[in-house]
C-alpha positions as CSV (number, residue, x, y, z in Angstrom):
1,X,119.3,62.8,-43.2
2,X,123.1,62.5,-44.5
3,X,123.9,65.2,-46.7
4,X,125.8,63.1,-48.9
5,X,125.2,59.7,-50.0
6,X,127.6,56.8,-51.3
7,X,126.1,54.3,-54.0
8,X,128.5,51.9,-55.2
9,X,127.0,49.4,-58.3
10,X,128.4,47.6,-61.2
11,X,132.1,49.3,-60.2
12,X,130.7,52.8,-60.0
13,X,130.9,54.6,-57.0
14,X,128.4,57.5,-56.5
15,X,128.7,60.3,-54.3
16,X,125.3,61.8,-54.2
17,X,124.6,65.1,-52.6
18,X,121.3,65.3,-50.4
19,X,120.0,68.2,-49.9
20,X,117.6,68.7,-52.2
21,X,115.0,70.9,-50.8
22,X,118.4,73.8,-51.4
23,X,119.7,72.4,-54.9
24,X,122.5,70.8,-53.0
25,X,123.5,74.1,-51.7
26,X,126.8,72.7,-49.6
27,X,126.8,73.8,-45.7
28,X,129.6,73.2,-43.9
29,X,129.1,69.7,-43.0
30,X,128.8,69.0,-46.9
31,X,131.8,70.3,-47.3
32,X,133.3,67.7,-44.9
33,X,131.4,65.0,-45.7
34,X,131.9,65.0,-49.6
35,X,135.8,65.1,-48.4
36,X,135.1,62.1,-46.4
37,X,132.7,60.2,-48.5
38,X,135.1,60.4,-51.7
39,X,138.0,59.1,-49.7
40,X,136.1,56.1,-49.3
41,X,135.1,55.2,-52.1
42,X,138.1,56.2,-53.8
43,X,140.0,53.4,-51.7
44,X,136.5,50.7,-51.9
45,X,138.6,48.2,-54.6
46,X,135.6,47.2,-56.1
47,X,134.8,51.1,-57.6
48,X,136.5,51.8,-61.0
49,X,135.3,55.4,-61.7
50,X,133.3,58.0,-59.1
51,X,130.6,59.7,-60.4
52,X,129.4,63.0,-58.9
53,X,125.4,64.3,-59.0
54,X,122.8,66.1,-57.1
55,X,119.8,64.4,-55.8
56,X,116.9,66.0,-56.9
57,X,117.7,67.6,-60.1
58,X,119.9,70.2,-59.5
59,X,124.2,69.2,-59.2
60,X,124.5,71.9,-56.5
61,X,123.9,75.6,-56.2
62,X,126.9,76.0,-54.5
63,X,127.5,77.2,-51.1
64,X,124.9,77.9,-48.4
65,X,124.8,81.7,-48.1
66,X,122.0,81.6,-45.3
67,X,124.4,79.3,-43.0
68,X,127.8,81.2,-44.3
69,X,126.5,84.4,-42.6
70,X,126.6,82.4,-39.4
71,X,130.4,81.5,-40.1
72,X,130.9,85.1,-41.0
73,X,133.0,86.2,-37.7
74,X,136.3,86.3,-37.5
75,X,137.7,82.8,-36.4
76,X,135.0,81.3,-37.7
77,X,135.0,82.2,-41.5
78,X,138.6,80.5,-41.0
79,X,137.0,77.0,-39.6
80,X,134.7,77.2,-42.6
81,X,137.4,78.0,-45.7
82,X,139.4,74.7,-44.0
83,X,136.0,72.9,-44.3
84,X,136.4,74.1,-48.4
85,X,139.4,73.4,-48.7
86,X,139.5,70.0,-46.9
87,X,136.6,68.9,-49.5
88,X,139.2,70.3,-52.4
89,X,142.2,68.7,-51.4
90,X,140.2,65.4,-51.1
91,X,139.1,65.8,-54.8
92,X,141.7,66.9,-56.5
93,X,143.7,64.1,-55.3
94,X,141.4,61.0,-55.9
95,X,143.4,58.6,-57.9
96,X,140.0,57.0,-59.8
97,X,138.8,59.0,-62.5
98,X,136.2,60.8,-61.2
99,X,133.4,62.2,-63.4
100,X,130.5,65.1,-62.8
101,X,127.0,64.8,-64.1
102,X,125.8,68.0,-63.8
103,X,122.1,68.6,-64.1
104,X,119.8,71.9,-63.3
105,X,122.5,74.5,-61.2
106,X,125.9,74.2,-60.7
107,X,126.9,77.8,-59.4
108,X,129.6,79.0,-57.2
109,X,130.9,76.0,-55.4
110,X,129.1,73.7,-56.9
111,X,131.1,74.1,-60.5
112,X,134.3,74.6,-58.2
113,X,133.8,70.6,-57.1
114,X,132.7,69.7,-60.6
115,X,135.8,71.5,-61.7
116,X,138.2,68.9,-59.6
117,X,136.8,66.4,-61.5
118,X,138.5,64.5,-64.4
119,X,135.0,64.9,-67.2
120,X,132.5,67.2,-66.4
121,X,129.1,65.8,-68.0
122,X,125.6,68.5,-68.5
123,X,122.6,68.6,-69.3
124,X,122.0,71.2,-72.0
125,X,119.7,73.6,-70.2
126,X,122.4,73.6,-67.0
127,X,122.6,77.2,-65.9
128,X,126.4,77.2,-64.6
129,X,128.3,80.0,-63.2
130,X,130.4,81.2,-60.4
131,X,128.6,84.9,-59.1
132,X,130.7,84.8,-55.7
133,X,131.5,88.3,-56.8
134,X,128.1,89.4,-56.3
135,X,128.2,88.5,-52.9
136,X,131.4,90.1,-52.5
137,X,133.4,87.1,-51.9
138,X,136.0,85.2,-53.5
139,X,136.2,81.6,-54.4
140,X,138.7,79.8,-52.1
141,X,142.3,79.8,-53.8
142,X,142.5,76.2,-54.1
143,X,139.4,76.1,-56.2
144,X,140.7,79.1,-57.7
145,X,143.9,77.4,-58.7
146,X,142.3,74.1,-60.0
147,X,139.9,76.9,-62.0
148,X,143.1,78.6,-64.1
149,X,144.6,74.7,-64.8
150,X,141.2,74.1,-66.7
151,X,140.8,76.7,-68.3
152,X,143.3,78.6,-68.3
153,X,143.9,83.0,-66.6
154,X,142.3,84.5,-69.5
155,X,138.4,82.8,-68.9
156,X,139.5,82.0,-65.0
157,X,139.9,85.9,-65.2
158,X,136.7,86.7,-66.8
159,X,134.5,84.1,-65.4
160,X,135.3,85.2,-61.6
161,X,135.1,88.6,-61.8
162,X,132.0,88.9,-64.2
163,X,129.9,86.3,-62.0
164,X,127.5,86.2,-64.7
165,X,126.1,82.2,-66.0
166,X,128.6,81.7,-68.3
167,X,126.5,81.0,-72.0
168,X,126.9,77.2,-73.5
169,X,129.8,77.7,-76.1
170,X,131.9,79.4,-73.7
171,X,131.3,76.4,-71.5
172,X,132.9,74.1,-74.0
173,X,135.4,76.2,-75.7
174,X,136.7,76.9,-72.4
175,X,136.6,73.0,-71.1
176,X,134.5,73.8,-68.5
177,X,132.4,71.3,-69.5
178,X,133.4,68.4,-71.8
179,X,129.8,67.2,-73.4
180,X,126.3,68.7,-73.5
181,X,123.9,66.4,-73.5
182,X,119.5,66.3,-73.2
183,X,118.4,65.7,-70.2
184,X,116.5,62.3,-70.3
185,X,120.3,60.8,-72.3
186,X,122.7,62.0,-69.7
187,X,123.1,58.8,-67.5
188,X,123.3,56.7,-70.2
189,X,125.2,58.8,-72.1
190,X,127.9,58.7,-68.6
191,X,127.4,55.4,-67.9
192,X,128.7,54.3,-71.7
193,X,131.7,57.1,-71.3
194,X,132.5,54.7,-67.6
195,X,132.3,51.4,-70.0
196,X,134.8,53.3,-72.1
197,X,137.2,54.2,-69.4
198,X,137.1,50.5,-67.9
199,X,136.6,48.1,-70.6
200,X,137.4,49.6,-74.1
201,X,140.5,51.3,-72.4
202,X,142.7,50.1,-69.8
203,X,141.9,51.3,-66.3
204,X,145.3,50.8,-65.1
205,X,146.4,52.9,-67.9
206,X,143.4,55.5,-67.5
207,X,144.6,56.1,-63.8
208,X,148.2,56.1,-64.5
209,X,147.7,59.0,-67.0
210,X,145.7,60.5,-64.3
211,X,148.8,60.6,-62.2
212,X,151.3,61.6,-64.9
213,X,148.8,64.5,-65.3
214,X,148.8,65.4,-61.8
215,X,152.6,65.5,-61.4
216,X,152.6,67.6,-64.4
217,X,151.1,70.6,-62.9
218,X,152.6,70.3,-59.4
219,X,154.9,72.9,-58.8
220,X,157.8,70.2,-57.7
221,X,156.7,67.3,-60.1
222,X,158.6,63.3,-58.6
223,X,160.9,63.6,-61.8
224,X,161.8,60.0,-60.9
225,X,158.3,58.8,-61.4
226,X,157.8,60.9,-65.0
227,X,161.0,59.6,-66.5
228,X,160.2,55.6,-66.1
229,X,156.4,55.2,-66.0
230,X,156.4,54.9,-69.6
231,X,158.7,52.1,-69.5
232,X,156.7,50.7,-66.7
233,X,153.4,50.6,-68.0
234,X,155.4,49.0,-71.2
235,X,156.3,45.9,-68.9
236,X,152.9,45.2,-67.4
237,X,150.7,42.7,-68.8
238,X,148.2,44.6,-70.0
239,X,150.2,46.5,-72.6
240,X,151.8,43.4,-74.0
241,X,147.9,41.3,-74.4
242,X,146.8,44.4,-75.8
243,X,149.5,44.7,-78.2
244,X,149.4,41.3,-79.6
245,X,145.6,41.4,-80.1
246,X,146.3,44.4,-81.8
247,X,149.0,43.3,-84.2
248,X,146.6,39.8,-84.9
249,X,143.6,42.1,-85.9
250,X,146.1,43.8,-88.6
């Protein structure tokens, strides 16, 4: 059975994680194959927006501590934080916008991928958390770093070294998560959000601010690139049909 599964329908590409008997808990072959699988779909033209959720009810309760004790010797707890940080890099740099619908547990890693992604989408009863603290471990620095750009040192601070599920209104007030939404609403409540990205917005436009944002926080931003997108995007088609059905509805 794959631990991760690829869906792609009506322009949505899903990346489904399959292991549902541990509420998604990733192993080290997750870890890989959700940096493979989202790769691509990210480069399948006929997805507009990824969507990542759990099979089974439960996004992911991060990773699996029964397996990690078996990485737990020196050389190998190395091979396994590349394995994390492969499925990271691969995230943070998908070009779609990428969106997380998180239902039952996301805890530890789990948040940390739904973290990477553009929207983060729950149910309302989602227990969410990151106790690696408990454990006496650390979450891997990349996660770590994509952690503080969300939400900035003060809750990053207080959210890692507390461990503790973090309650519902810090959740939002932080931007960990974006919406809270029942249970039996959430897809259609994500699928509508996708229809928004793709048909009420420009997509082009949707995954050039993406990139804008992205070069933003790198530490050596292309200044080439932020100093005449603008003007680009103002010469493609889109903008100017756009405009003029804009100006005829006034």
């Amino acid at each position: 059975m794959k631990n991760v599964k690829i869906e792609i329908s009506n322009g949505i590409g899903w990346v489904l994680f399959n292991r549902p008997e541990s509420r998604n808990a990733f192993n080290y072959s997750t870890w890989l194959e959700v940096g493979d699988k989202v790769k691509i779909v990210d480069e399948n033209p006929d997805v507009d927006v990824i969507i990542l959720r759990g099979i089974g009810g439960s996004f992911s309760s991060g990773a699996d501590i029964k397996e990690m004790l078996e990485f737990s010797q020196k050389g190998k707890s190395l091979e396994y934080q590349k394995a994390v940080n492969y499925c990271f890099t691969r995230l943070i740099n998908v070009k779609k916008p990428t969106i997380s619908l998180i239902e039952g547990y996301a805890l530890g890693g789990g948040i940390m991928v739904a973290l990477t992604t553009d929207i983060r989408i729950a149910e309302e009863n989602a227990k969410i958390g990151i106790p690696l603290v408990k454990l006496g471990l650390v979450v891997e620095p990349l996660g770590i770093k994509r952690l503080v750009e969300v939400v900035g040192l003060g809750f990053a601070t207080e959210f890692l070294m507390t461990g503790d599920v973090i309650p519902k209104e810090k959740l939002i007030s932080s931007g960990v998560i974006n919406y809270f939404i029942p249970r039996e609403e959430i897809e259609h409540f994500t699928l509508n959000l996708v229809e928004k990205l793709r048909r009420e917005n420009s997509l082009e436009a949707v995954i050039q601010t993406k990139r804008i944002l992205r070069e933003i926080g790198n530490e050596n931003p292309k200044e080439p690139l932020l100093n005449t997108i603008f003007a680009q995007m103002m010469e493609k088609t889109s903008f100017k049909e756009r405009a003029q059905k804009f100006i005829n509805k006034k």
